[in-house]
N, C-alpha and C positions, 0 to 999 in steps of 0.2 A: 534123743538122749545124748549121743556122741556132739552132736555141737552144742549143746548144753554144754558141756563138761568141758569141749573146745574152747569155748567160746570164755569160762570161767578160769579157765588155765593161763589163755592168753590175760585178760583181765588184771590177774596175778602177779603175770611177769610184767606187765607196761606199769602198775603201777608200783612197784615194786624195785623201779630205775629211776623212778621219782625223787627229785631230791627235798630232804624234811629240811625246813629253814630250822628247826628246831636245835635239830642235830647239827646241821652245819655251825650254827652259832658255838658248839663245844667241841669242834673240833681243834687239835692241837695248832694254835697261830702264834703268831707275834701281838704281845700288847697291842692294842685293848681286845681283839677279838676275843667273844663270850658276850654272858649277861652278868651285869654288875649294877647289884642293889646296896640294901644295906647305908645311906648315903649318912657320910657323918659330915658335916659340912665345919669346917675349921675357919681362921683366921681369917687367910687370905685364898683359899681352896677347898674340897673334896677329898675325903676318903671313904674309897667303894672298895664291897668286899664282894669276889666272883661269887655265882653260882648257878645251881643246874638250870634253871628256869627261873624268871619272874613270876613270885607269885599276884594274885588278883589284887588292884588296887592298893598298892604300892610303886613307890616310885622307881625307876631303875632305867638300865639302856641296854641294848643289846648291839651289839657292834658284830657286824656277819663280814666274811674273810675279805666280801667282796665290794667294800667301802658303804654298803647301805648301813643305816642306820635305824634302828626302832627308837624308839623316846618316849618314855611309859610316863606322862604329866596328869597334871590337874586338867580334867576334860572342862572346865569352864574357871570364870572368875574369880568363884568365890571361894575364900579357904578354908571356909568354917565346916568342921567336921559333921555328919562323917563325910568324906572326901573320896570323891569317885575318879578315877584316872581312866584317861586314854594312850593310844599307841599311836603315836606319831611317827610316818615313816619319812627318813632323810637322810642324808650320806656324811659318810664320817672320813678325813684322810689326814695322814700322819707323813708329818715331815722331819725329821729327826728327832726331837723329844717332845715335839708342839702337834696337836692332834687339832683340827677344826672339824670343827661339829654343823651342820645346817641342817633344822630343822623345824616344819609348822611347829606351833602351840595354838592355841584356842582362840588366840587376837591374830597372828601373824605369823611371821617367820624370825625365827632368834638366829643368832650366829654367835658361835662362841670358838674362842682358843683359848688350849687349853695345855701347859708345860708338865710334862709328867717328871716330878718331885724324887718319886719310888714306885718300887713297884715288884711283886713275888709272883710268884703263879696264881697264888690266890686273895691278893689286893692290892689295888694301884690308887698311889696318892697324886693328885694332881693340884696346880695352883692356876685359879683362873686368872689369865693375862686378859681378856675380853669377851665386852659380851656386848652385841649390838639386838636392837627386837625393832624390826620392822610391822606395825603395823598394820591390818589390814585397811580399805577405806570402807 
């Protein structure tokens, strides 16, 4: 019974040092770290509004402290509703107001820069400078 309850203590504390991607995504950073849905797409840009999570089958991105990137898309070609999304994982890095984005989607790999326009604690507008889509064969 003692290592039972040892054994469930240890258990407790190992996983419990574990770090949640979840939580890390809302921890206090610098633009863009978080999750940012909501996608209003403008002119010649984006504007995205934070929030706690991504919910299911929507589209969004999750930007983590540590340059990785999530990328919540269209899990295939077609766009006709209803519309199932994936998580695409790929790294995001910011060079004074220009963020590049690299990440799969369902053909390939996209790359995008991206100028941030504005931006508050809880929405950041950005204007797309580029967007290259490589391909898979």
């Amino acid at each position: 019974m003692r290592i039972t309850v040892f054994t469930f203590v240890f258990g407790l504390l190992l996983f419990s040092c574990m770090e949640d991607q979840n939580l890390s995504a809302l921890e206090a950073g610098p633009i863009p770290v978080g999750n940012w849905t909501n996608l209003e797409y403008q002119e010649n840009g984006i504007a995205l509004e934070k929030v706690d999570r991504l919910r299911e089958n929507t589209y969004g991105y999750r930007f983590l402290g540590d340059g990785k990137l999530i990328h919540r898309a269209n899990s295939g070609w077609c766009g006709t509703p209803p519309i199932i999304t994936s998580d695409y994982e790929g790294t995001w890095e910011r060079e004074g107001e220009i963020l590049t984005l690299t990440a799969p989607y369902w053909g390939g790999t996209q790359v995008q820069k991206w100028k941030i326009i504005a931006s508050t604690a809880n929405t950041l507008q950005v204007e797309v400078i580029s967007q290259e889509l490589q391909m898979d064969e």
